[in-house]
C-alpha positions as CSV (number, residue, x, y, z in Angstrom):
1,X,-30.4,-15.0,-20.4
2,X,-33.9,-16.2,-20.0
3,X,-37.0,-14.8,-21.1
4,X,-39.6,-13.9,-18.7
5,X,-43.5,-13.4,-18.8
6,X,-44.1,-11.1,-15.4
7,X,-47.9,-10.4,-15.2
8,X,-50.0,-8.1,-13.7
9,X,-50.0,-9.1,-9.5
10,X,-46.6,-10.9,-10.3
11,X,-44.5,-7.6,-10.9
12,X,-42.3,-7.8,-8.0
13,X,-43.5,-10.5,-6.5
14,X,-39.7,-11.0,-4.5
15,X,-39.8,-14.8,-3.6
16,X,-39.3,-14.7,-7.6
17,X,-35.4,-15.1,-7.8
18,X,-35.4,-12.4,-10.9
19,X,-37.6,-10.1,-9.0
20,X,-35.4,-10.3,-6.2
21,X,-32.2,-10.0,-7.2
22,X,-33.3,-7.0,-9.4
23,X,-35.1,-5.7,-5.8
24,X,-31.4,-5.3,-4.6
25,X,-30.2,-4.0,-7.3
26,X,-32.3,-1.0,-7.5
27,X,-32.1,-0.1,-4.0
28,X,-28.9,0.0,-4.1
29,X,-28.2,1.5,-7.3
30,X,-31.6,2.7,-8.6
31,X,-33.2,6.7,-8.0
32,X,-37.0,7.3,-7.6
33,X,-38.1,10.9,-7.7
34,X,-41.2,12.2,-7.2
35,X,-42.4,15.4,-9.3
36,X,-45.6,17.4,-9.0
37,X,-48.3,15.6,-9.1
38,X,-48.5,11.9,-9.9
39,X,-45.2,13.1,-11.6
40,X,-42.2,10.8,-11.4
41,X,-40.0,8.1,-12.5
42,X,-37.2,5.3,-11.5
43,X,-33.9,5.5,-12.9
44,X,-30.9,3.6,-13.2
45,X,-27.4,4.4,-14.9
46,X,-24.8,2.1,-15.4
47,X,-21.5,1.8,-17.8
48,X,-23.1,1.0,-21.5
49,X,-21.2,-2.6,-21.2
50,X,-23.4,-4.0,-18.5
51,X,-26.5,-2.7,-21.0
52,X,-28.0,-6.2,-21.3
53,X,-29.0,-6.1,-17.4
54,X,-31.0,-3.0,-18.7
55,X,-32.7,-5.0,-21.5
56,X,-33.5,-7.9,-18.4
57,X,-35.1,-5.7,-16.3
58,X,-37.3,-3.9,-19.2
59,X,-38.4,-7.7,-20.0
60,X,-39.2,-8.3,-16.4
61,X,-41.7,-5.1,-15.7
62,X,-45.3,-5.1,-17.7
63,X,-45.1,-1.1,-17.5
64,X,-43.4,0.9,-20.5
65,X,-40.1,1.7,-20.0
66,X,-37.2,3.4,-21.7
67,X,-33.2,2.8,-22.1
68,X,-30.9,5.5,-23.5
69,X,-27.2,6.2,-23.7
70,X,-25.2,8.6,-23.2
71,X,-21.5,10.3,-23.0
72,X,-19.8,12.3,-20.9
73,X,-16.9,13.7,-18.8
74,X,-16.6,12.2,-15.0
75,X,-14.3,12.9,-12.3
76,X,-13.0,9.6,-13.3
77,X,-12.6,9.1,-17.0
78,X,-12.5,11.8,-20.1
79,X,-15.2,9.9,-21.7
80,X,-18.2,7.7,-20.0
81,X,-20.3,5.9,-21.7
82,X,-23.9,4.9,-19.9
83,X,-26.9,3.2,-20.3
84,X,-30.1,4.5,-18.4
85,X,-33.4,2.7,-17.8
86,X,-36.4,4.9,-17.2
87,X,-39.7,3.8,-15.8
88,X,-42.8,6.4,-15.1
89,X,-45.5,4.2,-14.1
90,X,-47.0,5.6,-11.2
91,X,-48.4,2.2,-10.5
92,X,-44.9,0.8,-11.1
93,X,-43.5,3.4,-8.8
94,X,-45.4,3.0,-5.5
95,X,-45.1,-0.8,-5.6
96,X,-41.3,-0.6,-5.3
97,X,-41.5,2.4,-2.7
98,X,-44.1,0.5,-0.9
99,X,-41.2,-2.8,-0.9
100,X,-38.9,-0.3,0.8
101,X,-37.2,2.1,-2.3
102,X,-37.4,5.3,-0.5
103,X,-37.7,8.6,-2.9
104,X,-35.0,10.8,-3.2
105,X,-31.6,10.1,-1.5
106,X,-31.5,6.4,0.3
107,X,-28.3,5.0,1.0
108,X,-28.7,5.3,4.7
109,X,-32.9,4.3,4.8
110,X,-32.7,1.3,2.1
111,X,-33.0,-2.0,4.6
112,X,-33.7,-5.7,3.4
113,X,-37.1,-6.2,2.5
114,X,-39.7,-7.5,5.0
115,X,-42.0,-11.0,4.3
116,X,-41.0,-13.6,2.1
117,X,-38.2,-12.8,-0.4
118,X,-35.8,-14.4,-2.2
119,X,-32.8,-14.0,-0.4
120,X,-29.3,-14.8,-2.2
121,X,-31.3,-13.3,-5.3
122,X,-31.8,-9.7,-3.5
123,X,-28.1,-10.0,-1.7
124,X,-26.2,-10.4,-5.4
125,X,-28.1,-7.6,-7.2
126,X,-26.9,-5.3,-4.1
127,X,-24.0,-7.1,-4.6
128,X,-23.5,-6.6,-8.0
129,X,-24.9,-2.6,-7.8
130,X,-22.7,-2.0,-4.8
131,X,-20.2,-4.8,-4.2
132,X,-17.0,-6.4,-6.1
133,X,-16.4,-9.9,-7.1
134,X,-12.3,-10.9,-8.3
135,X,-8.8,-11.2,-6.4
136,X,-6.9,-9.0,-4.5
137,X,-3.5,-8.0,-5.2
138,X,-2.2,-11.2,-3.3
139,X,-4.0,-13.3,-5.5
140,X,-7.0,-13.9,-2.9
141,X,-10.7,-14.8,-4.1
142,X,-12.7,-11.8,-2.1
143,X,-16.0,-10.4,-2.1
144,X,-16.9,-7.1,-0.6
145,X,-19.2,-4.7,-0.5
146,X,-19.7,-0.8,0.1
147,X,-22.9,0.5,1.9
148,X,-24.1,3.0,3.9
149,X,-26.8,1.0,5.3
150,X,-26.7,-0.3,8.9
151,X,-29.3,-2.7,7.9
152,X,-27.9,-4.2,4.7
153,X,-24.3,-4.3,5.8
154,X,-25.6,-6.2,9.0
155,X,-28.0,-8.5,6.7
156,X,-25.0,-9.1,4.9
157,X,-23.2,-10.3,8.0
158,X,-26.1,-12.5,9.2
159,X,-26.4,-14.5,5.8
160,X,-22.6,-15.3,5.0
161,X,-22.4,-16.3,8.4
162,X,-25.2,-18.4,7.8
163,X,-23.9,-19.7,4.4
164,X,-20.1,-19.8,5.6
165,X,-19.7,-20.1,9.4
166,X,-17.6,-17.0,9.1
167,X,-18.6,-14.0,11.5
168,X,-17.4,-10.3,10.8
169,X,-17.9,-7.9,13.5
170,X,-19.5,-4.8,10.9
171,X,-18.2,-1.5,11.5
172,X,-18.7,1.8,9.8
173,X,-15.6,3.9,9.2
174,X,-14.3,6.6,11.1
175,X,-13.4,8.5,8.0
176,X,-16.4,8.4,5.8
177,X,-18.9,6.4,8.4
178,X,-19.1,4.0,5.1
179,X,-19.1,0.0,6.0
180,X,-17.1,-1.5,3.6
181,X,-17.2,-5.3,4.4
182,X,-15.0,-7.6,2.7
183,X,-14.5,-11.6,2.8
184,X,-11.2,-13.5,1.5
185,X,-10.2,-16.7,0.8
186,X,-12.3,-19.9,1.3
187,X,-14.9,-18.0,2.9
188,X,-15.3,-15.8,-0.2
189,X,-15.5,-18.6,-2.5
190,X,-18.7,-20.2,-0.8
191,X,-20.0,-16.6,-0.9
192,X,-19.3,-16.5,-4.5
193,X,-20.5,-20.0,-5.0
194,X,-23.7,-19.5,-3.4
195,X,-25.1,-16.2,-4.4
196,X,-24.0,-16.9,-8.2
197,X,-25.2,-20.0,-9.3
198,X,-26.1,-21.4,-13.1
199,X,-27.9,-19.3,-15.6
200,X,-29.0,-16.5,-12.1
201,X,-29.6,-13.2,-13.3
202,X,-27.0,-10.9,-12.8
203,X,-23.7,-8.9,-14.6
204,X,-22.2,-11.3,-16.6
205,X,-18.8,-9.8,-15.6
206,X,-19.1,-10.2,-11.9
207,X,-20.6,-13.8,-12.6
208,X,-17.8,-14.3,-14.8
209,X,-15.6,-13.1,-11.8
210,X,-17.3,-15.4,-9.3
211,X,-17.3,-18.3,-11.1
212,X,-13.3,-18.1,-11.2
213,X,-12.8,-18.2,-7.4
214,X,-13.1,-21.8,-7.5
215,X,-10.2,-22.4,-9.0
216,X,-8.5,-20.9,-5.9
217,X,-6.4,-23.7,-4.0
218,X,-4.8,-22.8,-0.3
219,X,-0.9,-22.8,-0.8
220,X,0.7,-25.6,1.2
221,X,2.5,-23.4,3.1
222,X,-0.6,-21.1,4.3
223,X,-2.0,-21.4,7.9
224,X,-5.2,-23.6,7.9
225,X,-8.5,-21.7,7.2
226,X,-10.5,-20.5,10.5
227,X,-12.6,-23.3,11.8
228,X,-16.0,-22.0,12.6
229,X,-16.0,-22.4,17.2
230,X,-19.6,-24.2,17.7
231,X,-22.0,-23.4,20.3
232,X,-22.5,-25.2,23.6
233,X,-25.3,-26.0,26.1
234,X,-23.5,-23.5,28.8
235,X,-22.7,-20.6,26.2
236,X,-26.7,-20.8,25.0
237,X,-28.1,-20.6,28.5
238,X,-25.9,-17.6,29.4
239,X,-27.0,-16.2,26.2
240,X,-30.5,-16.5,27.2
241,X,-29.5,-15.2,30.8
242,X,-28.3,-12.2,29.9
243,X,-30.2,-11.4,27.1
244,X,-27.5,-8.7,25.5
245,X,-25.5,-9.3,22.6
246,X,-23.0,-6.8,24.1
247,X,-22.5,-8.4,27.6
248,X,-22.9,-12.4,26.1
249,X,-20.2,-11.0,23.4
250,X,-18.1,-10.0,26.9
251,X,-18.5,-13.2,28.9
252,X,-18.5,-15.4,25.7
253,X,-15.8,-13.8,24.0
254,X,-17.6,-14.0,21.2
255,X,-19.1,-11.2,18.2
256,X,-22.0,-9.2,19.2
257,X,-23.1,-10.3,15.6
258,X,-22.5,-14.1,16.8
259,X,-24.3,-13.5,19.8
260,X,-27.6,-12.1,17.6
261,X,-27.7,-14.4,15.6
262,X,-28.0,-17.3,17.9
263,X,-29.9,-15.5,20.4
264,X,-32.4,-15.1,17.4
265,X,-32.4,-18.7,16.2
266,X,-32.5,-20.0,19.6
267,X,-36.1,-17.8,20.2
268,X,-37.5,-18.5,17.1
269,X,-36.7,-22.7,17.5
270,X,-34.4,-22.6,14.1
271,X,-32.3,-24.4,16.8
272,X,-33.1,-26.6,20.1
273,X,-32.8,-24.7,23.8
274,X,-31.1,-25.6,26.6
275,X,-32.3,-29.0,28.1
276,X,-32.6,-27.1,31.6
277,X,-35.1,-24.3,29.3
């Protein structure tokens, strides 16, 4: 990986792909807690063989910082083997709060940054904290990831449809009120493709991972891949009629998600309006 030379007002600075992409990763897998005082300190554990992300984000932040290992039993395995990063700077420590990594427990709170960010940087390190990268059983390229977050399950739905043309109406579920949101296929290989490009920061496993969906051809045999419905004229005027993604998503027959995300673009001219508007 590359070496980096963050300075003073840079630290953090998120329309910096490395800043970004570590952003996500923290607020997804990262803890900040707040002792007495100016007391406190930003931690992140992870299996000892994804150490060298540890060692990138060390390089990347001007402020002294620690990584140690340890072993122990789990629920999961006799013996785990992890690698923490520590980081104490107070000064460190309210930058990242103030970006939007709450203190103490945050899987519900943590929400896309707001400004200028990087954005496929931040969406593969929550990817790679949170998310998996590979085949399914059936031999299908997927990516998917697990959240608590209303807002960064959603965000996650706005940019692959973006990126893809592929819309997924995001639900929590009924069991656990987790969203676990998963894409197959072709649509998961442009995921892939885009969030993990050459020499990006990130696990080398799950880049590893991602790079091998390409390789993924549709069988013959295999019903054609979903063909992404384009909007019209009279579906954007209705839109801006009724002004609710829940009754446009009734008369349209369309995703409430679908219908946000055009209502949005069509308000904020990323596409034209209606001649008759």
């Amino acid at each position: 990986m590359a070496d980096y030379e963050p300075i003073g007002d840079r630290f953090m600075d998120l329309r910096v792909p490395e800043y970004a992409y570590m952003f996500g990763f923290l607020q997804a897998d990262g803890h900040l807690q707040q002792g007495v005082g100016q007391k406190g300190k930003l931690s992140v554990e992870i299996n000892v063989r994804d150490v060298d992300l540890l060692r990138e984000f060390q390089k990347l932040t001007p402020y002294n910082s620690s990584i140690t290992e340890r072993t122990r039993s789990t629920n999961f395995a006799k013996t785990h083997h992890s690698a923490t990063w520590t980081l104490c700077s107070l000064e460190a420590r309210t930058t990242l709060n103030k970006l939007g990594l709450p203190y103490g427990r945050k899987s519900k709170a943590i929400a896309p940054p707001r400004g200028e960010f990087s954005h496929r940087d931040y969406l593969r390190g929550v990817i790679d904290a949170d998310g998996s990268v590979g085949y399914t059983n059936k031999g299908f390229p997927f990516v998917s990831l697990t959240t608590a977050s209303t807002a960064i399950a959603t965000y996650l739905g706005h940019r692959t449809q973006e990126v893809t043309g592929a819309e997924r109406l995001v639900k929590r579920n009924t069991r656990d009120a987790i969203y676990n949101v998963l894409y197959t296929k072709e649509t998961a290989q442009k995921l892939a493709a885009h969030l993990y490009y050459p020499n990006c920061l990130s696990l080398d496993r799950k880049r590893t991972a991602a790079d091998s969906l390409a390789a993924w051809v549709r069988p013959a045999n295999m019903r054609a891949a979903y063909t992404q419905r384009r909007w019209t004229e009279q579906e954007d005027r209705i839109l801006l009629e009724l002004n609710s993604n829940a009754a446009s998503a009734e008369e349209l027959g369309r995703t409430e998600l679908s219908c946000q995300m055009r209502l949005w673009r069509l308000r904020t001219g990323q596409v034209p309006l209606p001649s008759d508007h």
